[in-house]
C-alpha positions in Angstrom: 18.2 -144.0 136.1 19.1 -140.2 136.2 21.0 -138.5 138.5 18.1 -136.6 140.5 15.9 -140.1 140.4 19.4 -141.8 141.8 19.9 -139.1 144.7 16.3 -139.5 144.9 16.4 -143.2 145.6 19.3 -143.6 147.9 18.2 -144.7 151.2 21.6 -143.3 152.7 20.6 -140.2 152.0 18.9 -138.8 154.7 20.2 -140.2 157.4 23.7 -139.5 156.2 22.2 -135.7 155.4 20.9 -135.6 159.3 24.2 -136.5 160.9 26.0 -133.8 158.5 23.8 -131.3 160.1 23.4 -132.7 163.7 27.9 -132.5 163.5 28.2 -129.6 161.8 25.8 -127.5 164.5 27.8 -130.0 167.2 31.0 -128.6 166.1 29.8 -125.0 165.6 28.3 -124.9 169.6 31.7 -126.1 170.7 33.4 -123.7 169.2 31.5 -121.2 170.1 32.0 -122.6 174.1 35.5 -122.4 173.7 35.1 -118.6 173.1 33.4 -118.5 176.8 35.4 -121.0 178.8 38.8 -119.4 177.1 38.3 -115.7 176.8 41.8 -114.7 177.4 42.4 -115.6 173.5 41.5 -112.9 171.8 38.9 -113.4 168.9 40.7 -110.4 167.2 43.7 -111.8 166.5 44.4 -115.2 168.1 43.5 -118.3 165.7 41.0 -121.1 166.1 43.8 -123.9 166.6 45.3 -121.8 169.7 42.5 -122.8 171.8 44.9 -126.3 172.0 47.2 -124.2 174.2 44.6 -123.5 176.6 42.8 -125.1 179.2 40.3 -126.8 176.9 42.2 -128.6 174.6 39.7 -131.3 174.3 36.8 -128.9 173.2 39.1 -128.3 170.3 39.8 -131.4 169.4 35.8 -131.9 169.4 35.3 -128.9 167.2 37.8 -130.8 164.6 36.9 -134.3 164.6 32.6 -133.4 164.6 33.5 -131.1 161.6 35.3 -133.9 159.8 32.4 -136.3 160.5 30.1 -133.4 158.8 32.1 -133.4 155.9 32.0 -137.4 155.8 28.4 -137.8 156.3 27.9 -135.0 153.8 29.8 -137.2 151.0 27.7 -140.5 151.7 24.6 -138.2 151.6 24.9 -136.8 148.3 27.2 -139.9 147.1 25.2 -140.5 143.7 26.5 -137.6 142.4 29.3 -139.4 141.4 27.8 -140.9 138.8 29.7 -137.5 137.1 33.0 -136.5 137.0 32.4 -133.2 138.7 30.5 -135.3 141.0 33.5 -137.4 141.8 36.0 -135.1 141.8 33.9 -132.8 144.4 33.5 -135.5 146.3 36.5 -137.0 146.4 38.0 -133.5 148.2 35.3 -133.2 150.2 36.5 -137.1 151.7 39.6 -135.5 151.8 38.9 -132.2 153.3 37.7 -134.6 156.1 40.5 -136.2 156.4 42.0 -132.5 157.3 40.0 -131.4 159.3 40.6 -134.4 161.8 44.5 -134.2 161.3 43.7 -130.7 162.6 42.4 -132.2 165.9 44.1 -135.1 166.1 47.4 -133.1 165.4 47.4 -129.6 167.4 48.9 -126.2 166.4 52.5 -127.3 168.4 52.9 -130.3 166.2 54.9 -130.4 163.1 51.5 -131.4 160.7 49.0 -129.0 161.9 50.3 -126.8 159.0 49.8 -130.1 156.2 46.2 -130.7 158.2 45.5 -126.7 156.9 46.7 -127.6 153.4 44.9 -130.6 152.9 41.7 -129.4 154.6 40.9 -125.5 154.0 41.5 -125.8 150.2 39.9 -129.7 149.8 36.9 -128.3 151.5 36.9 -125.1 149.6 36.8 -126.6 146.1 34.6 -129.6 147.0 31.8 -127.0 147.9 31.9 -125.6 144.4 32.1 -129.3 142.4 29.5 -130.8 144.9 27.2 -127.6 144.6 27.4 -127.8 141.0 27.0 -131.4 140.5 24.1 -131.2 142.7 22.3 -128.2 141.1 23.1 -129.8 137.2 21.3 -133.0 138.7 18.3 -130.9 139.4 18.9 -130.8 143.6 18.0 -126.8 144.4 21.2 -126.5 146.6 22.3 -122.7 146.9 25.5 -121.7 145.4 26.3 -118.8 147.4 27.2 -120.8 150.7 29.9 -121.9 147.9 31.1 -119.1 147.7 31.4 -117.6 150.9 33.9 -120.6 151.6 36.3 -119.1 149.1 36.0 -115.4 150.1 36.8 -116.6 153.6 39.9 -118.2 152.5 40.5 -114.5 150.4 39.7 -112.7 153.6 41.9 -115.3 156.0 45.2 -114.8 153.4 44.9 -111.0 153.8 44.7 -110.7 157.1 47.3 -112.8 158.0 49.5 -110.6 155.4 48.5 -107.5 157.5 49.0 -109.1 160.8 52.7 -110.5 159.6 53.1 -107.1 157.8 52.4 -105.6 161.2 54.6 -107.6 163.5 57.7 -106.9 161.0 57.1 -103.4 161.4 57.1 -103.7 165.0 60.6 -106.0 164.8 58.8 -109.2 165.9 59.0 -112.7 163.7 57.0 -115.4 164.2 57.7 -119.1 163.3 57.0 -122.4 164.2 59.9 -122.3 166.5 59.4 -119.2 168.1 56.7 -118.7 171.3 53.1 -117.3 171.2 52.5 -113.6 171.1 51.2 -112.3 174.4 49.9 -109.5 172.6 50.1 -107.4 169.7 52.3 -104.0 169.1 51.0 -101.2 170.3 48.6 -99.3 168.4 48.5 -102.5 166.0 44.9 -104.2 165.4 44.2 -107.3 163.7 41.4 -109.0 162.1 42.7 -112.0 161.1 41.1 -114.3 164.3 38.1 -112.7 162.5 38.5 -114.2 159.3 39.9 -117.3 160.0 36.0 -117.8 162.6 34.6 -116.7 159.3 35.7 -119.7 157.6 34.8 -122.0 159.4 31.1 -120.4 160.0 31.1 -120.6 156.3 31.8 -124.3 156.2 29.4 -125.1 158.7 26.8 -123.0 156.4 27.6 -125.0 153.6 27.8 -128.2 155.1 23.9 -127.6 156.5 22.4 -125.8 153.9 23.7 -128.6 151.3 22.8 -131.5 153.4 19.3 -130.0 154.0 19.0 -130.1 149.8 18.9 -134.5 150.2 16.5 -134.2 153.5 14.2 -131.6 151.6 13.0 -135.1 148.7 
């Protein structure tokens, strides 16, 4: 059996494909409620996993655990694609880009591991969409690439901002480390973009995890 007549024939794979989606659109709508319930953090400048210092802690966590279950769901729906090594490689990250994503909830921004949740998640997830895009397309699934992409130019777009914003806040004599307390604000006459960047990726991800799972519910 090919691969397309195997992702074809794999009764997982649309019910695996709708709960991708149905978590992926779950986690998006909470995160965009945090934005409403918590305006005082500043979209500009303040990052995602800051909403854990707020009042609605728990809507965070939900953002982070329904994205890993995306991620999951998206693996067992396209799981014949590791019938090739790109296929199992992407795959593979993408298990473990879950596994990141639900440190980052279960593990908030004040503990020790949130950083190692970042590390294992933003780059597992932004390799696996390439490999799983790829295996998909070379097994003759129309997936778009481009969602692909926009994962990694998020990650391009998050690293520069942050540089700026740091760059910024040394200019203005201020240091920030794990150890030290959370801005109230930023310099004077400073503006960041890097809460921007960092929304972007994770509107990228949820692009990619729906338009990829939509490829199995499509056959």
């Amino acid at each position: 059996m090919n691969s397309l007549a195997a992702i074809l024939s794999f009764a997982g794979a649309k019910p695996a494909a709708t709960v991708a989606i149905a978590a992926a659109l779950t986690s998006a709508a909470l995160l965009l409620a945090l934005h409403v319930v918590s305006p005082e953090f500043a979209p500009s400048w303040r990052m995602v996993s800051e909403y854990a210092n707020g009042r609605h802690a728990a809507l965070l966590t939900g953002v982070f655990a329904t994205w890993a279950i995306s991620s999951w769901a998206l693996a067992i729906a396209v799981w014949p694609i590791s019938s090739s090594w790109l296929g199992r490689f992407g795959l593979a990250l993408l298990v473990l880009a879950g596994i990141g994503e639900m440190m980052g909830g279960l593990l908030d921004v004040n503990h020790r591991l949130h950083g190692a949740a970042f590390g294992i998640g933003v780059p597992s997830l932004t390799i696996a969409a390439l490999l799983v895009t790829l295996a998909l397309r070379r097994a003759g699934v129309e997936a778009p690439l481009w969602p692909a992409h926009l994962n990694w130019i998020a990650v391009v777009l998050m690293a520069l901002t942050m540089a700026l914003f740091f760059a910024a806040l040394r200019r203005a004599g201020m240091e920030v480390s794990a150890q030290s307390a959370p801005l109230a604000g930023l310099p004077d006459g400073d503006r960041a973009f890097n809460g921007w960047a960092n929304r972007l990726l994770f509107a990228a991800s949820y692009l990619w995890l729906v338009l990829t799972a939509m490829a199995p519910r499509a056959r």
